[in-house]
C-alpha positions in Angstrom: 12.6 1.0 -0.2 11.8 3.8 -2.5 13.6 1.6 -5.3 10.3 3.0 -8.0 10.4 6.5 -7.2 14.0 7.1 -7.3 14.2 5.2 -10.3 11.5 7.6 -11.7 13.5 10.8 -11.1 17.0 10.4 -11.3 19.4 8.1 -14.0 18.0 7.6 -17.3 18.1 9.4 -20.6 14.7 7.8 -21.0 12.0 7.2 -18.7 9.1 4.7 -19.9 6.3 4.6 -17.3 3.7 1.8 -18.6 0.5 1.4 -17.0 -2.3 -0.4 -16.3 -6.2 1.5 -16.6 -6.6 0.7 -13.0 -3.8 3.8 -12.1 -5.7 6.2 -13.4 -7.4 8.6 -11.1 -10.4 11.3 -11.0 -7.5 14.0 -9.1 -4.2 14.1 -7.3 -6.0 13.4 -3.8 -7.9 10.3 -5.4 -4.4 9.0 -7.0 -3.1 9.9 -3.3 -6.2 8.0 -1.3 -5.4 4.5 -4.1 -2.0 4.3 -3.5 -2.4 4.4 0.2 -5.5 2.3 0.9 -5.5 -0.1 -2.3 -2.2 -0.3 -3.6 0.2 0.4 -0.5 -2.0 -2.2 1.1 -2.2 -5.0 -1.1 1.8 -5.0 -2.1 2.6 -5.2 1.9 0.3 -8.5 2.1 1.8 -10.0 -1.2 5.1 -9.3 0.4 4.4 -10.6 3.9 5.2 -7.7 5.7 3.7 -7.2 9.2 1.8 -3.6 8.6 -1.3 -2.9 10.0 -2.5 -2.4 6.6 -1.2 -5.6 5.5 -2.2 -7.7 8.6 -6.0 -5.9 9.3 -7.9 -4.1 7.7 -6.8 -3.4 4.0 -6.9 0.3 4.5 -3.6 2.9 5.5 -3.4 3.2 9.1 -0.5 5.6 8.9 1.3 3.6 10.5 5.4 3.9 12.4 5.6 0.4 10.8 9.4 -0.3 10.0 8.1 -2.5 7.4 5.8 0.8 5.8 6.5 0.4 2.2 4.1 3.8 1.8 6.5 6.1 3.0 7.3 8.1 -0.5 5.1 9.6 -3.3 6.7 11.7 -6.3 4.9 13.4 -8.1 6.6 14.1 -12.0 5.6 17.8 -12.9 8.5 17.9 -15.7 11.4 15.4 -16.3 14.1 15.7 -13.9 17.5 17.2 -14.9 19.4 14.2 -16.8 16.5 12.8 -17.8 15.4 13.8 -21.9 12.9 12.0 -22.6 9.5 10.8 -20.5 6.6 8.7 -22.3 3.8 6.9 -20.3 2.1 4.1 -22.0 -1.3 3.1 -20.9 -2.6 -0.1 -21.4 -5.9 -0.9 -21.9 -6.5 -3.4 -18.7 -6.0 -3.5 -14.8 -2.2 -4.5 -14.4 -0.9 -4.7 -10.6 -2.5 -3.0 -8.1 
């Protein structure tokens, strides 16, 4: 529903990302290729939707899927007007997907 990255960019004096080791990625592309073909994939299954990903293979087909809960990516170069203050917090363990 794009509920996470809207919520990332606009609306808060302060933004607190926490995350798990498992988010972290080699590049942009490889953060690009996980969220599409292990995260994307295994949230669609835990929320029952009917997605090829979700339903097949657990891999992005890019599909037309109403159901596609892959359909935005943001990408946080500096905070977003409004927002002061950004801090990610890794944690030191695989939390989520």
């Amino acid at each position: 529903n794009g509920n996470r990255v809207a919520s990332n960019l606009y609306g808060h004096e302060k933004l607190f990302i926490i995350a798990g080791v498992n988010k972290i990625a080699a590049d942009g592309a490889a953060a690009l290729y996980r969220a599409r073909n292990v995260a994307s994939p295994l949230n669609a299954r835990r929320l029952g939707m009917k997605t090829p990903c979700a339903t097949g293979e657990l891999k992005c087909h890019d599909c037309s899927s109403p159901q596609r809960i892959c359909g935005g990516v943001s990408t946080i170069l500096r905070p977003m007007r409004g927002i002061g203050e950004t801090e990610v917090v890794l944690i030191n363990e695989e939390l989520g997907y």
